[in-house]
ROKE-834957 format. One record per residue (C-alpha): residue in three letters; x, y negated, z; chain. Coordinates in nm, 2 decimals, always signed. Example, Ala and Ser with C-alpha at 12.3 -4.5 7.8 and 13.67 -1.06 7.14 Angstrom:
2
+------+--------+--------+--------+-------+
| resn |     px |     py |     pz | chain |
+------+--------+--------+--------+-------+
|  ALA |  +1.23 |  +0.45 |  +0.78 |     A |
|  SER |  +1.37 |  +0.11 |  +0.71 |     A |
+------+--------+--------+--------+-------+
This chain:
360
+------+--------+--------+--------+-------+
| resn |     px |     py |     pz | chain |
+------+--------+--------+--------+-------+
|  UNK |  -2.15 |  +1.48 |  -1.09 |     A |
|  UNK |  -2.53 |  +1.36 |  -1.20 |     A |
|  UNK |  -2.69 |  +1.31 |  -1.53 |     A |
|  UNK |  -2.90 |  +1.00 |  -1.54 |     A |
|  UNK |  -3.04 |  +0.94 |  -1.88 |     A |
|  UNK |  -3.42 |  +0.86 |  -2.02 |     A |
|  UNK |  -3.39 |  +1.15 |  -2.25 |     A |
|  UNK |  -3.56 |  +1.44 |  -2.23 |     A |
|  UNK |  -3.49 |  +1.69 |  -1.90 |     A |
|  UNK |  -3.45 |  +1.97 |  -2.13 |     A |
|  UNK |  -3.24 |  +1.83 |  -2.33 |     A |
|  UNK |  -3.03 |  +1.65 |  -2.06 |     A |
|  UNK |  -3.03 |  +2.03 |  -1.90 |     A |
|  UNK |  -2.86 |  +2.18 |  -2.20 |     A |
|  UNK |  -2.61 |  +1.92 |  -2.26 |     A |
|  UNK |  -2.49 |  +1.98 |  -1.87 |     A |
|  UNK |  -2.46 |  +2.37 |  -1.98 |     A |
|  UNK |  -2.22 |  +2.33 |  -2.29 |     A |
|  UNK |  -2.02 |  +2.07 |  -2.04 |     A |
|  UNK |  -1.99 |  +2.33 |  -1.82 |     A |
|  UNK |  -2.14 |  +2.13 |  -1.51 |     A |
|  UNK |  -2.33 |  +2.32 |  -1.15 |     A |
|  UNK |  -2.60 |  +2.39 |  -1.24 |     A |
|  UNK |  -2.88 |  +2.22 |  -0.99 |     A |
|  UNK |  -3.22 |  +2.11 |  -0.98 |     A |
|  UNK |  -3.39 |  +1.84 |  -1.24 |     A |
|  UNK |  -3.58 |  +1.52 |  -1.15 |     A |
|  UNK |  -3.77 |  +1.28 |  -1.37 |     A |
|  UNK |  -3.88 |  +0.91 |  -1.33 |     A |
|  UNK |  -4.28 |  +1.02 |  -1.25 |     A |
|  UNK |  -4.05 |  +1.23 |  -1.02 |     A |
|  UNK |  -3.89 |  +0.92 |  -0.81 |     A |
|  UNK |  -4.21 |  +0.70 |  -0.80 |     A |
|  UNK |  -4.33 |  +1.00 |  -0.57 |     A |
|  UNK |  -4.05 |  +0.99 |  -0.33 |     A |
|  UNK |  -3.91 |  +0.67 |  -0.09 |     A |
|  UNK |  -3.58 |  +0.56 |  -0.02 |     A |
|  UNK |  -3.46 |  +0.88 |  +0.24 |     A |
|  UNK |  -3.60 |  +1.15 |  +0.02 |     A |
|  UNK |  -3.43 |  +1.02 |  -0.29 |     A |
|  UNK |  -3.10 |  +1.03 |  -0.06 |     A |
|  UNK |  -3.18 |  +1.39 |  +0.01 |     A |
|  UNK |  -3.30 |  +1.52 |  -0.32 |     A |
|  UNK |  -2.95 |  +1.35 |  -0.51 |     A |
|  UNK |  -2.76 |  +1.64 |  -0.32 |     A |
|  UNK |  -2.94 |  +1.90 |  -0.50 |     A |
|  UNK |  -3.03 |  +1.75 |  -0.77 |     A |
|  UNK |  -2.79 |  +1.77 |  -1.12 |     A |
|  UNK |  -3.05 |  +1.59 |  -1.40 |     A |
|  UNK |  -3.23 |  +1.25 |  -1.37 |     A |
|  UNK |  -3.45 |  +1.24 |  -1.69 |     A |
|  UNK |  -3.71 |  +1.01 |  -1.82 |     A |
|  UNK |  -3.59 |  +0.76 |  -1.60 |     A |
|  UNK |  -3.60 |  +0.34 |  -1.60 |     A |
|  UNK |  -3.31 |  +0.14 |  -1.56 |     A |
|  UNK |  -3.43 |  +0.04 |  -1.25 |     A |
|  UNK |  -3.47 |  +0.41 |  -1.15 |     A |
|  UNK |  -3.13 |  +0.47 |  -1.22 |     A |
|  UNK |  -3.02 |  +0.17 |  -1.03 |     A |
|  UNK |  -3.20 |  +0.31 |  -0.71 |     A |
|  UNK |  -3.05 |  +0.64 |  -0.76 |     A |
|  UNK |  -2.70 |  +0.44 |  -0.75 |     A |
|  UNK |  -2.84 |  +0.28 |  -0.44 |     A |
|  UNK |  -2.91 |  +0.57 |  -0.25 |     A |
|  UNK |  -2.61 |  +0.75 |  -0.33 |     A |
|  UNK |  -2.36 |  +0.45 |  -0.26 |     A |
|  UNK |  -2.60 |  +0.42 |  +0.10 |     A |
|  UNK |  -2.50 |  +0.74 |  +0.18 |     A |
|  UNK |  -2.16 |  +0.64 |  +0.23 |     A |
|  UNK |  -1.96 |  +0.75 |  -0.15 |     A |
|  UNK |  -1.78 |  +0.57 |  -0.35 |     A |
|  UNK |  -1.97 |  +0.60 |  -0.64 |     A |
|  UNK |  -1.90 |  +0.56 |  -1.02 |     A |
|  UNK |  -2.12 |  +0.55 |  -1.36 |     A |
|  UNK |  -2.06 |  +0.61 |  -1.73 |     A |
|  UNK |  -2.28 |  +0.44 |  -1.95 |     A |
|  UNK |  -2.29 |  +0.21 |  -2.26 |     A |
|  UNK |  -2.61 |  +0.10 |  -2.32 |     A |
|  UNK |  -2.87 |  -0.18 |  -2.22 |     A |
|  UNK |  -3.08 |  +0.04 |  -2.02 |     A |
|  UNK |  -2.73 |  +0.14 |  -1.79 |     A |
|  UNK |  -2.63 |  -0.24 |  -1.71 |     A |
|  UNK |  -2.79 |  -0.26 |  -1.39 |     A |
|  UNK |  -2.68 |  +0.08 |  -1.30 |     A |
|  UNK |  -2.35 |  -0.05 |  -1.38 |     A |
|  UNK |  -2.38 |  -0.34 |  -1.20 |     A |
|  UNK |  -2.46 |  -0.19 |  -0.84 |     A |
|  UNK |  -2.22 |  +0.11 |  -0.86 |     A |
|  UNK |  -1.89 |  +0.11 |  -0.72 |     A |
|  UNK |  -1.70 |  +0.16 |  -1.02 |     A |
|  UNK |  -1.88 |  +0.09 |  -1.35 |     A |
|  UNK |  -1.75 |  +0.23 |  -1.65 |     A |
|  UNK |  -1.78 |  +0.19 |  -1.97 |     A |
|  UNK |  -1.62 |  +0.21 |  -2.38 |     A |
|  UNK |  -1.56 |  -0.04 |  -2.64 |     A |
|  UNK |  -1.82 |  +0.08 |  -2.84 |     A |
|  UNK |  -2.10 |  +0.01 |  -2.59 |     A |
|  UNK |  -2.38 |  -0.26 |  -2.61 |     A |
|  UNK |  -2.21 |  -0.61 |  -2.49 |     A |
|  UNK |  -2.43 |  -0.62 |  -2.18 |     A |
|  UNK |  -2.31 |  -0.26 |  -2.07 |     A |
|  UNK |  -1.98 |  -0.36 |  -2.11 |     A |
|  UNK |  -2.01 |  -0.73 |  -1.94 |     A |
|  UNK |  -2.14 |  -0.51 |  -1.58 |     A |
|  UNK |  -1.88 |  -0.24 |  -1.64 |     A |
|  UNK |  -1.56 |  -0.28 |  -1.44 |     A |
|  UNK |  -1.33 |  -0.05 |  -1.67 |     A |
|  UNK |  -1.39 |  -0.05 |  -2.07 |     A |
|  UNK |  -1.24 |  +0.29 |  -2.20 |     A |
|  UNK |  -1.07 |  +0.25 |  -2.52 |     A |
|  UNK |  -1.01 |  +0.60 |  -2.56 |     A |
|  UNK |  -1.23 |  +0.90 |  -2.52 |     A |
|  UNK |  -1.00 |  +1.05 |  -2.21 |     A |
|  UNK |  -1.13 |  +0.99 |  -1.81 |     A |
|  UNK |  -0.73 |  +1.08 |  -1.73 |     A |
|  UNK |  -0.71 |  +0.70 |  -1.84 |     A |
|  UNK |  -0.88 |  +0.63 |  -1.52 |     A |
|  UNK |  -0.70 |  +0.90 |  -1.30 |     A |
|  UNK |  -0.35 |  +0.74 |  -1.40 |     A |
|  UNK |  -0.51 |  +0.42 |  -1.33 |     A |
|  UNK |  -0.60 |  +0.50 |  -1.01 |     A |
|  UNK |  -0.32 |  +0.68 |  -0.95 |     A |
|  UNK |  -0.07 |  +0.43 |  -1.03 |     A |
|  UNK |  -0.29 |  +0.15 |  -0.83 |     A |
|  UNK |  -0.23 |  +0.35 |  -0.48 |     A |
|  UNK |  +0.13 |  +0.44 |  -0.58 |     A |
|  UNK |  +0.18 |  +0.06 |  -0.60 |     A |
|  UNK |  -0.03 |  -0.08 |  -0.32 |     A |
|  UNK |  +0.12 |  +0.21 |  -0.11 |     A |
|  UNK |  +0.50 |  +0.03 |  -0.22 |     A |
|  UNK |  +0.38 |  -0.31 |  -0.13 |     A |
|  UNK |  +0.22 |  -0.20 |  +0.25 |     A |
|  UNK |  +0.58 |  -0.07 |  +0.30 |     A |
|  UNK |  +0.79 |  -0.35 |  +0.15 |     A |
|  UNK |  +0.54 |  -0.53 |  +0.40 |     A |
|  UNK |  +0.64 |  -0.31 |  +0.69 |     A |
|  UNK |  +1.02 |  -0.32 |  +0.63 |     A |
|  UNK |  +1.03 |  -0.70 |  +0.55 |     A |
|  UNK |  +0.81 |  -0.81 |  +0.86 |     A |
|  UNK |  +1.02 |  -0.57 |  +1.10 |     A |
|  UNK |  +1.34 |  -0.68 |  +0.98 |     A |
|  UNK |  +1.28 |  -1.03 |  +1.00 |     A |
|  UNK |  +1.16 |  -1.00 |  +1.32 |     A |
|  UNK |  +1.41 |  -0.84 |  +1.48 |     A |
|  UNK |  +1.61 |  -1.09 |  +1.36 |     A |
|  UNK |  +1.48 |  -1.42 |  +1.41 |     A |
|  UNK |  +1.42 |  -1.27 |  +1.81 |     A |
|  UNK |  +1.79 |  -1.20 |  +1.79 |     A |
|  UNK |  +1.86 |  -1.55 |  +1.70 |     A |
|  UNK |  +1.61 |  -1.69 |  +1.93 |     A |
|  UNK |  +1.79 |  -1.50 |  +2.22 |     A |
|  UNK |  +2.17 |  -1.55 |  +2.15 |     A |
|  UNK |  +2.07 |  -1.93 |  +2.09 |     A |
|  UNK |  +2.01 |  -1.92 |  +2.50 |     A |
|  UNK |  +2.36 |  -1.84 |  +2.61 |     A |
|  UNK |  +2.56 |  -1.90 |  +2.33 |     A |
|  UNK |  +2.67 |  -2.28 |  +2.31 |     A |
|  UNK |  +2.72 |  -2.25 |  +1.89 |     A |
|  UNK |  +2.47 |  -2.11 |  +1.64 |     A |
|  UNK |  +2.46 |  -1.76 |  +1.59 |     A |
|  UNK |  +2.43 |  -1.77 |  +1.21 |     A |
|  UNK |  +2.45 |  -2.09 |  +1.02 |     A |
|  UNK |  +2.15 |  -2.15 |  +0.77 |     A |
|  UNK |  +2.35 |  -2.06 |  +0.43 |     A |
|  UNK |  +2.44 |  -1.74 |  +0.57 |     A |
|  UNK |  +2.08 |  -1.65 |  +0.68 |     A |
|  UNK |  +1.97 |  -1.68 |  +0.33 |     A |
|  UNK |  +2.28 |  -1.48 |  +0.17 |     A |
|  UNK |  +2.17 |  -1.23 |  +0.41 |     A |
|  UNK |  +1.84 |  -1.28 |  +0.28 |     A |
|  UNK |  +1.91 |  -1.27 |  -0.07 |     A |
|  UNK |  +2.12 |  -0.95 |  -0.06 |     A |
|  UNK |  +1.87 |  -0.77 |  +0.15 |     A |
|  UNK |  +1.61 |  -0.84 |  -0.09 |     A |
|  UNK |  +1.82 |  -0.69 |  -0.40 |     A |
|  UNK |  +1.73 |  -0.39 |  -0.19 |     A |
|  UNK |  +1.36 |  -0.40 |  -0.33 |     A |
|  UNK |  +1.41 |  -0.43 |  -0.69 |     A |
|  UNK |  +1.46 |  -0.10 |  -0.76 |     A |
|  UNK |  +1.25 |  +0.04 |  -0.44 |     A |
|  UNK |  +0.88 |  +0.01 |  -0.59 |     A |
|  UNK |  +0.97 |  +0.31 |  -0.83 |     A |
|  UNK |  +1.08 |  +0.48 |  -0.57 |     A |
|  UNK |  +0.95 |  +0.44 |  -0.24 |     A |
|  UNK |  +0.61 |  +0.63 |  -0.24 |     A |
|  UNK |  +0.51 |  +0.94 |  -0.16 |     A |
|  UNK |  +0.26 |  +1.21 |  -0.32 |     A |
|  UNK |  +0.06 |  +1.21 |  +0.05 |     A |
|  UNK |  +0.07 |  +0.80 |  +0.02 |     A |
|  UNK |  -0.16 |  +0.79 |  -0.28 |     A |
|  UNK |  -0.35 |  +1.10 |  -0.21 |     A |
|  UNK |  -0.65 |  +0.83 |  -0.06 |     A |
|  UNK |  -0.77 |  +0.56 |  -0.09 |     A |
|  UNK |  -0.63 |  +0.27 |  +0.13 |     A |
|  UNK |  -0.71 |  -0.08 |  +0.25 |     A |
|  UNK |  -0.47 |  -0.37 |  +0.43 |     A |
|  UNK |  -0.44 |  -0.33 |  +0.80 |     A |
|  UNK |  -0.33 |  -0.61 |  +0.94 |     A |
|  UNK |  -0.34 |  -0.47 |  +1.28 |     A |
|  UNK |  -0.13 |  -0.18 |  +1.20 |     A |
|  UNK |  +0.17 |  -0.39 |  +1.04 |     A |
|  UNK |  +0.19 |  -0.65 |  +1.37 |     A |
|  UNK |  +0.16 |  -0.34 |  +1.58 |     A |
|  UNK |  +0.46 |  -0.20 |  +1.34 |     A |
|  UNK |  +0.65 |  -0.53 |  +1.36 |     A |
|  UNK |  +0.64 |  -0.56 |  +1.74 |     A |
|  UNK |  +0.75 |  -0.19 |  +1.77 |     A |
|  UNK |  +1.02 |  -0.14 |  +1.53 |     A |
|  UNK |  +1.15 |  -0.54 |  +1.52 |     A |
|  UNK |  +1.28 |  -0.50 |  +1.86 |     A |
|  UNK |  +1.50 |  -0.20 |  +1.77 |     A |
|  UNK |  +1.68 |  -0.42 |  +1.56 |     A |
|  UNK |  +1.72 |  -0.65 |  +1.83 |     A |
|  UNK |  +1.89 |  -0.44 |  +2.07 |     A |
|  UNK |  +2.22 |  -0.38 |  +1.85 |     A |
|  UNK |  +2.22 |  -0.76 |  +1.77 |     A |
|  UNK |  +2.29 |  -0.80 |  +2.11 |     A |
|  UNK |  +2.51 |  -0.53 |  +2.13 |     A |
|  UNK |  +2.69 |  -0.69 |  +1.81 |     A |
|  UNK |  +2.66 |  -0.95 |  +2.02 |     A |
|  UNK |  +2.87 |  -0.83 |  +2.37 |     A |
|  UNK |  +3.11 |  -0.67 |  +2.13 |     A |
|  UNK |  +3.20 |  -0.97 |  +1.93 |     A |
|  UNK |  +3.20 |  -1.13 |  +2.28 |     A |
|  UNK |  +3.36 |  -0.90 |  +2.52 |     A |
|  UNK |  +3.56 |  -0.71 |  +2.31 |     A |
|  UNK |  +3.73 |  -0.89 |  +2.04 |     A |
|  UNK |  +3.70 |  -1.28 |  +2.20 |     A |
|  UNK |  +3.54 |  -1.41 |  +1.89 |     A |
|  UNK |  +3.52 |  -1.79 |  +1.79 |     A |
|  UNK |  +3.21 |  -1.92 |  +1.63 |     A |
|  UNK |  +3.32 |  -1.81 |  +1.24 |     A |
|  UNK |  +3.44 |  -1.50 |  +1.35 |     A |
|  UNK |  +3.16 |  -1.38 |  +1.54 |     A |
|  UNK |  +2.88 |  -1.49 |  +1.32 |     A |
|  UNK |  +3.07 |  -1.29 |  +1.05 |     A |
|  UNK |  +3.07 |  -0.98 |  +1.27 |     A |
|  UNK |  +2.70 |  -0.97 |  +1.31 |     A |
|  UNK |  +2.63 |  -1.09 |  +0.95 |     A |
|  UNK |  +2.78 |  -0.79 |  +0.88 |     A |
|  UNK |  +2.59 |  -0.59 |  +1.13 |     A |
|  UNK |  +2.26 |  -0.74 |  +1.04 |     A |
|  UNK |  +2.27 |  -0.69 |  +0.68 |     A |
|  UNK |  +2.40 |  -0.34 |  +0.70 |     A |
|  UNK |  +2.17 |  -0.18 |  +1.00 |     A |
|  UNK |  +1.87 |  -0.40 |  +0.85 |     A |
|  UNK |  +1.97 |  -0.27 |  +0.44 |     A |
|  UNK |  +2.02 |  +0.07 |  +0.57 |     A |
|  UNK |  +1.73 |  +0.16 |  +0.73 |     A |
|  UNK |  +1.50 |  +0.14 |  +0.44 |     A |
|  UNK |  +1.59 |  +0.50 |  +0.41 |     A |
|  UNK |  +1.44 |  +0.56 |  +0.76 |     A |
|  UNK |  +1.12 |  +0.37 |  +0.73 |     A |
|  UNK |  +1.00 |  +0.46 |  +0.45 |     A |
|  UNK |  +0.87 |  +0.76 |  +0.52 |     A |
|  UNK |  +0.73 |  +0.96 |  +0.81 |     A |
|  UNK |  +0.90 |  +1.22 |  +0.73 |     A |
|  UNK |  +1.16 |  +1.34 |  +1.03 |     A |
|  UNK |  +1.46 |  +1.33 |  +0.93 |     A |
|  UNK |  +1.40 |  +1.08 |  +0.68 |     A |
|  UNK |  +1.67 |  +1.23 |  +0.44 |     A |
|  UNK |  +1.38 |  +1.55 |  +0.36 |     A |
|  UNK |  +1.21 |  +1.31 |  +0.12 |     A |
|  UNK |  +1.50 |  +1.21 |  -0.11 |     A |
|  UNK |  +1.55 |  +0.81 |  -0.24 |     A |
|  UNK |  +1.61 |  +0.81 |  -0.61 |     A |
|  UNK |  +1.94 |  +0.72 |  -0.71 |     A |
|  UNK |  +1.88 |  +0.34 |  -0.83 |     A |
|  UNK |  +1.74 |  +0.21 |  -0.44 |     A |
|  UNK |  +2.08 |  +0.43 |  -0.30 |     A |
|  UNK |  +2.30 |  +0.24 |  -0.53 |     A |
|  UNK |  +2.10 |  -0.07 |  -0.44 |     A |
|  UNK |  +2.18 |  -0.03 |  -0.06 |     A |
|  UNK |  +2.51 |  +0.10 |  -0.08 |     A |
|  UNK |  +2.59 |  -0.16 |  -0.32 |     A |
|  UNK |  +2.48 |  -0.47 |  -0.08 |     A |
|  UNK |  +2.60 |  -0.30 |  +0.24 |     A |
|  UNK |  +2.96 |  -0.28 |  +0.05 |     A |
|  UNK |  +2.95 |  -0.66 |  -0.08 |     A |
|  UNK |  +2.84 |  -0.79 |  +0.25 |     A |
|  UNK |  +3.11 |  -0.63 |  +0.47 |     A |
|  UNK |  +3.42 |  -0.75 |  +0.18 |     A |
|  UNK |  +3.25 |  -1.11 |  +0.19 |     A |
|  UNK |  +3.41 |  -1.24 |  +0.51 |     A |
|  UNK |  +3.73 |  -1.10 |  +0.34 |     A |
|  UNK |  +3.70 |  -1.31 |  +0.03 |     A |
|  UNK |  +3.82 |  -1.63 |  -0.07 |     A |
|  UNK |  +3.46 |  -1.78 |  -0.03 |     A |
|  UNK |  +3.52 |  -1.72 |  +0.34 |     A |
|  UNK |  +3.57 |  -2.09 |  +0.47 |     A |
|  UNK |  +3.29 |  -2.20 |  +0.21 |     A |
|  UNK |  +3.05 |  -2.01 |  +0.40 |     A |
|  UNK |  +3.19 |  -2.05 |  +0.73 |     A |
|  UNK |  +3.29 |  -1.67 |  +0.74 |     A |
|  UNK |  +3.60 |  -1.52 |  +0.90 |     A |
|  UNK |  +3.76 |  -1.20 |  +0.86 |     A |
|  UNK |  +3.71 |  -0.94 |  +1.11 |     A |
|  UNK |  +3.92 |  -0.71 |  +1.26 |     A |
|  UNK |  +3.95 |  -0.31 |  +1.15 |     A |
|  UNK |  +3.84 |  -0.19 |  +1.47 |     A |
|  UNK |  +3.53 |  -0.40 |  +1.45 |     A |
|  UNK |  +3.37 |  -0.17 |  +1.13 |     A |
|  UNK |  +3.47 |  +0.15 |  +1.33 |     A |
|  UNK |  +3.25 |  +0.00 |  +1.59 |     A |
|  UNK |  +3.01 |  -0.13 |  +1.28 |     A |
|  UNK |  +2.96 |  +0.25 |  +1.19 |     A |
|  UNK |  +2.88 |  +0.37 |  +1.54 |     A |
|  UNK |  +2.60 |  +0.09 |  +1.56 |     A |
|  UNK |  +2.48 |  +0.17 |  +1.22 |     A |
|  UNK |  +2.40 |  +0.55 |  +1.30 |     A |
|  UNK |  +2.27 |  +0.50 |  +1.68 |     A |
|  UNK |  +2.03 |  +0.24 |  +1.53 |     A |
|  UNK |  +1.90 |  +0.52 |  +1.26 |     A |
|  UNK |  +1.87 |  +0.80 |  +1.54 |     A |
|  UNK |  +1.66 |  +0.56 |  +1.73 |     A |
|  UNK |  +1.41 |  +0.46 |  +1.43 |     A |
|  UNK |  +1.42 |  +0.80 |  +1.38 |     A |
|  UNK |  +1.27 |  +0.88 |  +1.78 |     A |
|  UNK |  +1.06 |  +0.61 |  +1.74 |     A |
|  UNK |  +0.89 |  +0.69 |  +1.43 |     A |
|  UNK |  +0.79 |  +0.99 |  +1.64 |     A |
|  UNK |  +0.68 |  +0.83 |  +1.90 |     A |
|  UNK |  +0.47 |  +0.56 |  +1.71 |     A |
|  UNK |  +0.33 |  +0.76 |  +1.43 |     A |
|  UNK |  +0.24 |  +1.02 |  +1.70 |     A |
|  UNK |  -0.04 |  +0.71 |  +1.82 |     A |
|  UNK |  -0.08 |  +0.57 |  +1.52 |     A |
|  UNK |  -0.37 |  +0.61 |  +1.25 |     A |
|  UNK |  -0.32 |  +0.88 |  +0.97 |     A |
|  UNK |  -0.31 |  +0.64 |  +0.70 |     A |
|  UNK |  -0.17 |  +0.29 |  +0.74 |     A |
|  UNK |  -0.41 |  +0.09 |  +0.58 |     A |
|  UNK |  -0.66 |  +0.36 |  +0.65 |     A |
|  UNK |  -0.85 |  +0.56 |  +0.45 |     A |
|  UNK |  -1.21 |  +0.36 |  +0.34 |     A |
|  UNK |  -1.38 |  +0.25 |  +0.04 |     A |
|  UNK |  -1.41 |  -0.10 |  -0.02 |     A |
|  UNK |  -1.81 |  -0.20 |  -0.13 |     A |
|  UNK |  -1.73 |  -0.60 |  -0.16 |     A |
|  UNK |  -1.79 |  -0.69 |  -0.49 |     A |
|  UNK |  -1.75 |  -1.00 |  -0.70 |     A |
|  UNK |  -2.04 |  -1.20 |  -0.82 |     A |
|  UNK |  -2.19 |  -1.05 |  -1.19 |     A |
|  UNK |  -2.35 |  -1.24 |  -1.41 |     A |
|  UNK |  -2.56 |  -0.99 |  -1.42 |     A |
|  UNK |  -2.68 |  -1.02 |  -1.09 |     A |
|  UNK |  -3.00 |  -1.17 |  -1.16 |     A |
|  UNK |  -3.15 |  -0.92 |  -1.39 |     A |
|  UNK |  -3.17 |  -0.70 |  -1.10 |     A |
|  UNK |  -3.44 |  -0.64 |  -0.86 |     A |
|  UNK |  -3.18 |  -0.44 |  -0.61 |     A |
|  UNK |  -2.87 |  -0.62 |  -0.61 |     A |
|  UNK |  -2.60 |  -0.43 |  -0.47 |     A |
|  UNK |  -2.56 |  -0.55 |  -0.11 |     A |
|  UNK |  -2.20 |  -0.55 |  +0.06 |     A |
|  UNK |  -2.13 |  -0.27 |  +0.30 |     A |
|  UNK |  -1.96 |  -0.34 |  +0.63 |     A |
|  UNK |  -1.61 |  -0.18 |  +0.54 |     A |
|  UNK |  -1.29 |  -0.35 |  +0.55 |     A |
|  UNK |  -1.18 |  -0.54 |  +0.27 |     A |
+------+--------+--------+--------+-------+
């Protein structure tokens, strides 16, 4: 933490003691005219006071910090802080600061508590993290699924689900997410910062989507081979199958953990999944059977259902191993983001911020 301010050093030095901050070195703006761009970078590490300094000194000392590769952040509420505000990474501000400090600032504190902007940030991973594995489960899933289709579509003369079913299957699976964004994330998922990967979720959809693929076509050989299915019949077995192995293994993808029943799903999103697993197995036993196009199914086939439904979690389970074992640390990986919007402000400064070559 650094104290920029046009005050006096001394002044600045004993307002850092009472605060209780490291004590380092002091600099003032006669101070910085002396030194170029590199040794500014150098003298910011040990240096805990910027005093008697311009607003475009302290710009450049936001500049040469934010160069060096931090995500950086400034406080201040005055007209002499805006273009300090302006080029940081995070500009900060309260409501009773000057109108141009506040129009640079990104955050206006209302209250006189930074744990405002921990929460904030807090709360912004936990839900970005939710999202990335919404993401993950959604694109996997419907992968796996659509392949299905496209391969049982070659040797089957009928279609293996009709288009109403698809989106019942749909609809119910997604009831599965209402109460999962509470829920889903970890302490270790917000613990960094994180950015979309778009690379990671394809090379998660290709991996796990054909997992799902391989007990649809066992579904398939068992609706087939075993029982003799008709059309109804047989797209009612791996309706079933689908929406239970695809429901289900939200517990098993989201998290890394191995098993994935270490890291407990609160009770709502267990409800949730138990709850659409039970309707979609009773509703090819319910009058809205022939509506749909469903047809009951035989007792023996959920006995099979259950042994599918377990070998397809042992096996997400091995490959999580496998993948995460190649895969980055962090899904959406770790990095700062320097894009920034347009300010109005941009024009009253003589060192406009400049993107960095991070991901977005």
């Amino acid at each position: 933490m650094k104290v920029v301010t046009s005050d006096n050093p001394a002044v600045a030095a004993k307002v850092c003691r009472d605060l209780g901050l490291a004590e380092g070195g002091a600099l003032t703006g006669t101070d910085l005219d002396a030194v170029d761009e590199p040794q500014l970078a150098a003298a910011i590490a040990h240096t805990t006071v910027f005093a008697r300094v311009t607003p475009e000194d302290k710009a450049r000392i936001v500049h040469a910090q934010r160069h060096g590769g931090r995500g950086v952040a400034f406080l201040g509420d005055g007209v002499n802080d805006a273009l300090a505000l302006h080029a940081v990474y995070m500009g900060i501000s309260v409501d009773s600061a000057t109108d141009v400090a506040k129009d640079a600032a990104d955050v206006i504190l209302l209250e006189k508590d930074l744990n405002v902007l921990a929460d904030g940030v807090a709360e912004g991973r936990r839900i970005f993290a939710n999202t990335i594995e919404y993401v993950l489960m959604g694109t996997s899933s419907n992968f796996g699924n659509m392949a299905s289709a496209a391969g049982a579509s070659l040797f089957l003369p009928f279609l293996p689900m009709l288009p109403p079913q698809i989106l019942l299957n749909n609809l119910l699976y997604d009831t599965t997410s209402w109460p999962s964004p509470p829920t889903t994330s970890t302490r270790s998922s917000s613990a960094a910062p994180r950015t979309g990967n778009i690379g990671f979720i394809c090379r998660f959809m290709l991996y796990f989507g054909p997992f799902s693929s391989v007990f649809a076509f066992l579904t398939f050989g068992v609706m087939l081979g075993v029982f003799h299915s008709g059309p109804e019949q047989f797209r009612s077995g791996w309706f079933v199958e689908s929406l239970a192995t695809r429901t289900l293994v939200i517990f098993a993808i989201r998290t890394r953990h191995i098993p994935f029943f270490r890291i407990h799903p609160s009770l709502p999103l267990t409800l949730a999944a138990l709850g659409v697993v039970t309707v979609g197995t009773l509703i090819p036993a319910t009058p809205v059977t022939a509506t749909l196009g469903f047809h009951p199914l035989p007792g023996a086939f959920f006995a099979a259902l259950v042994g599918m439904v377990i070998g397809y979690l042992a096996l997400v389970e091995v490959g999580k191993r496998i993948f995460y074992g190649a895969a980055p640390a962090v899904p959406g990986g770790a990095r700062y983001s320097s894009r920034r919007h347009p300010r109005r402000l941009l024009h009253h400064s003589r060192t406009p911020a400049q993107p960095s070559s991070a991901e977005p």
